[in-house]
C-alpha positions, 0 to 999 in steps of 0.5 A: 587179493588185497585187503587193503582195498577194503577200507574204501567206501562203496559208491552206492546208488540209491534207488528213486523208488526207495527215496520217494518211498523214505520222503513218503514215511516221513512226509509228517515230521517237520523239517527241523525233526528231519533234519535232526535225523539226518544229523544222527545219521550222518554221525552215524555214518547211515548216509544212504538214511541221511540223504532220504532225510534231508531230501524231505527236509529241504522239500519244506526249507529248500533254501537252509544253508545247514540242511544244503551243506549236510546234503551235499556232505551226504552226497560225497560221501556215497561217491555221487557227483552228480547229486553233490554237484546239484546240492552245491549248485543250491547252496552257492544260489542260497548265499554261501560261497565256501563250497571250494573244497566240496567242489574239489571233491566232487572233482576228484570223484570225476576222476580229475585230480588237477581241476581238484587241485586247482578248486582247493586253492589255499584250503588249509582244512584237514579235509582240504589236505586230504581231498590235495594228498588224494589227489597228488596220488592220483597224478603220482606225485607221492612226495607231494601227497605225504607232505599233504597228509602230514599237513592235514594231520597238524591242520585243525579239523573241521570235525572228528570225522573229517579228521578220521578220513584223512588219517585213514586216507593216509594209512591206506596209503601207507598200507600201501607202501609197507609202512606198517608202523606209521599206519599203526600209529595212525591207527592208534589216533584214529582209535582215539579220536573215533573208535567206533567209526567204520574207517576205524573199524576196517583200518584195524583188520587191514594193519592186522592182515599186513602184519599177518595177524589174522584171526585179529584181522578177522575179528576186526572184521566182523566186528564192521560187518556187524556195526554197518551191515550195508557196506560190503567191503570188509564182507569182501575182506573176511570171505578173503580171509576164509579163502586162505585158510580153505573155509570155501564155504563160508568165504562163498556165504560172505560173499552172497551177502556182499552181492545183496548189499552191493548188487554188480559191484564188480569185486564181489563178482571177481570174488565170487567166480575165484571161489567158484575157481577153487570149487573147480565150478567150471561150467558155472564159471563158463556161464557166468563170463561167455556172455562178456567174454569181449569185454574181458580185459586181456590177462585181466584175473576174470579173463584167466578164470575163464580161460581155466574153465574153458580148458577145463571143459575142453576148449583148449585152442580158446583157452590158449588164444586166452593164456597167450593174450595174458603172457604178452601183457603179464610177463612176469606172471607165472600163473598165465605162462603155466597154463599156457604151456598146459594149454599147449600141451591140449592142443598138441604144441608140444615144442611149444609148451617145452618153450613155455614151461622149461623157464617156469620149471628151472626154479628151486621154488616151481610148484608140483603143478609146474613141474608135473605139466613140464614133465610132460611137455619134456617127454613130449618133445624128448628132453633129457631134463624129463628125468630130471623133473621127474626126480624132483616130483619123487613125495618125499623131496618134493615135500621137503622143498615145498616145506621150505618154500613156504616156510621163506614165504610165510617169513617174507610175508611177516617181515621176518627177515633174518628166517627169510634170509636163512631159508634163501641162503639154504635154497640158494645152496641147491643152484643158481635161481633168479627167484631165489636170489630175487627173495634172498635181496628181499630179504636182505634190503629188510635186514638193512646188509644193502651191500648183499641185497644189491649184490644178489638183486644184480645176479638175478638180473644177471641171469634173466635180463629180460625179467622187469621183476629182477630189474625192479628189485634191484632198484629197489635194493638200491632205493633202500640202500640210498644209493646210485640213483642213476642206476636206479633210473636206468632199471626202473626204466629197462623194467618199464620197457618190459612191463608197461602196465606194472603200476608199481614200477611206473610209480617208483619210476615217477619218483625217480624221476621227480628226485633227479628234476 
């Protein structure tokens, strides 16, 4: 799961008793000491207490522009439009018409990126560059978004927090994109500017995961967990960050204690029912998603979890209705195709699950589990490469090219490409392999020898032309590479065809298209 999510706020609905019990405590203090507090806690990024406060406020000066401003500020920050919206509406009636940018945010949290853009109009505030670089992003103009954020980083700020906001806008979105070493500088100025901030606390533990640096990603974290323990977010981070280093325990722990910060958000619940997953927590699972199994979306990570359970307790033919679904969306997953072939296996399909697994299992990089399943769907059906898969899972062979294979990853994942491009050339000595070659083009485009990228990208397409993941890192060799744009276009668009819903290659593919005009 990715960490850079993390630095997101939640949007988090304050609950009408828990207002009218705050304006209750605070009914005998004056307007001016209210707002005071409120001021102290906006600064403080206590937004769900500054609201309370500034609605008891205004019940005493329903009509102070200040007080109005700061509510609605409030009110954008915890993600509610409808209550910012309302506060505009009283500050525009109490005499002040500077309200385009709070209206041009309130926009974009309907999730209407043009109207947002045309609010802004000529708001040249750090903040009106952000809320436009946001927006840019929402309608896939990635060019125009990067120019908005480097104008919001030269515009004057309205405030250090507004400041802060773009910048860390901006380096989630450079997190985004692999350019780790513009977000460290941002994150430097960030540091600078307000090192205490949550942005500025969560943004550190992201650039300290995408560099692989991970117990500084996880000190990061719990340094924001303890300075705003009402956001569930960099909760959520650290429990992923627990999970891959196997403490399932305390990854589930962090995990509780987001749900009671942030009860139903729909991360949590994806986070908690995966480290049910990997406790092999079958029933519970089955409990937890049959109730909702129509609204699962097809190859959706809940939807395979509960297929994983049901074929887990014995319901094969729904697990594979489930897998089959998940193959036709995610075609490039081999998560859904291997327990599709498993699935198959259950139900007695075993030309089926040949069918399924043989493409999987072909692969220098398959995993045991792969190999194991299409074992047996092999001698299933009498295929002679049985033996050969049986070979393969001999301990002492496996163990070594499974050490291999983590090593590419593992150096892939830290960006060391040289150690990547060796351990691929060194895999790619045991037989021609798509995956393989896919890597070694990786790897290579990293090293800047584009030649031998596009050559390697080029023979894995060559090998499964019905790949969209081929097809796309060939684009991409040729992006880095600067070169053929055409051809760029041409398999950005085949990539596409195949795989419709791959938010990536549909946002290199808007590029591509905007670069030819």
């Amino acid at each position: 799961m990715s960490l850079f999510l993390a630095i997101m706020k939640r949007p988090v609905r304050l609950v009408l008793p828990l207002v009218a019990l705050g304006m209750v405590s605070a009914c005998g203090d004056s307007p001016e000491t209210l707002f005071a507090h409120a001021r102290a806690d906006f600064a403080a990024e206590n937004y769900q207490e500054a609201r309370v406060q500034l609605a008891s406020a205004l019940r005493g000066r329903p009509e102070d522009r200040a007080m109005l401003a700061l509510f609605v500020e409030t009110q954008l920050r915890l993600g509610d439009p409808d209550g910012a919206e309302g506060a505009i509406a009283r500050l525009e009636r109490a005499g002040d018409r500077d309200t385009a940018r709070m209206k041009a945010e309130a926009a974009l949290l309907r999730q209407n990126p043009r109207r947002a853009l045309e609010l802004l109009g000529t708001d040249a505030s750090s903040e009106g560059w952000r809320v436009r670089a946001e927006s840019q992003l929402a309608l896939g103009d990635e060019v125009e978004a990067r120019a908005a954020f480097e104008k919001g980083l030269d515009a004057k700020p309205a405030t250090p927090a507004g400041e802060v906001r773009l910048a860390a806008s901006y380096a989630r979105y450079l997190l985004q994109n692999d350019d780790l070493t513009r977000a460290a500088w941002l994150l430097t100025r960030m540091q600078a500017m307000a090192p205490r901030a949550y942005e500025t606390l969560v943004m550190a533990g992201d650039l300290a995961s995408a560099q692989g640096r991970e117990e500084e990603a996880a000190r990061a974290y719990r340094k924001a967990i303890d300075a705003f323990p009402d956001r569930a977010a960099p909760m959520l981070a650290l429990a992923n960050h627990y999970d891959g280093l196997g403490n399932l325990d305390e990854a589930s722990r962090l995990v509780e204690q987001a749900g009671n910060v942030a009860p139903g958000d729909p991360e949590v619940d994806a986070l908690r029912i995966q480290l049910m997953s990997e406790k092999g927590e079958w029933e519970k699972i089955r409990l937890a998603l049959q109730s909702r199994e129509s609204e699962l979306a097809a190859g959706s990570p809940l939807s395979m979890t509960y297929g994983e359970a049901l074929l887990r307790l014995g319901q094969a033919e729904q697990a594979r209705i489930i897998f089959r679904r998940a193959a036709l969306v995610l075609p490039g997953n081999p998560y859904s195709r291997m327990m599709l072939g498993e699935a198959q296996i259950a139900t007695g399909d075993r030309q089926g699950a040949w069918a399924t697994l043989a493409p999987l299992a072909a692969s220098t990089l398959a995993r045991p589990e792969v190999l194991e399943r299409a074992e047996q769907a092999a001698r299933g059906v009498g295929a002679p490469e049985a033996e050969e898969l049986q070979a393969r899972l001999d301990p002492v062979s496996l163990k070594e090219t499974m050490a291999l294979v983590q090593q590419g990853e593992n150096a892939l994942a830290a960006q060391r490409w040289a150690t990547a491009a060796t351990v691929y050339e060194r895999l790619l000595a045991r037989g021609e392999d798509p995956e393989v070659l896919k890597r070694l083009a990786i790897a290579e485009t990293g090293l800047g020898d584009h030649a031998a990228a596009i050559g390697h990208a080029d023979k894995a397409v060559s090998l499964n032309r019905g790949s969209a993941d081929y097809l796309y890192v060939a684009a991409l060799a040729r992006i880095s590479a600067r070169r053929e744009p055409a051809e760029v276009r041409r398999l950005l668009e085949a990539a596409a065809a195949i795989d419709p819903r791959n938010q990536a290659i549909a946002r290199d593919l808007r590029k591509a298209k905007a670069a030819a005009g």
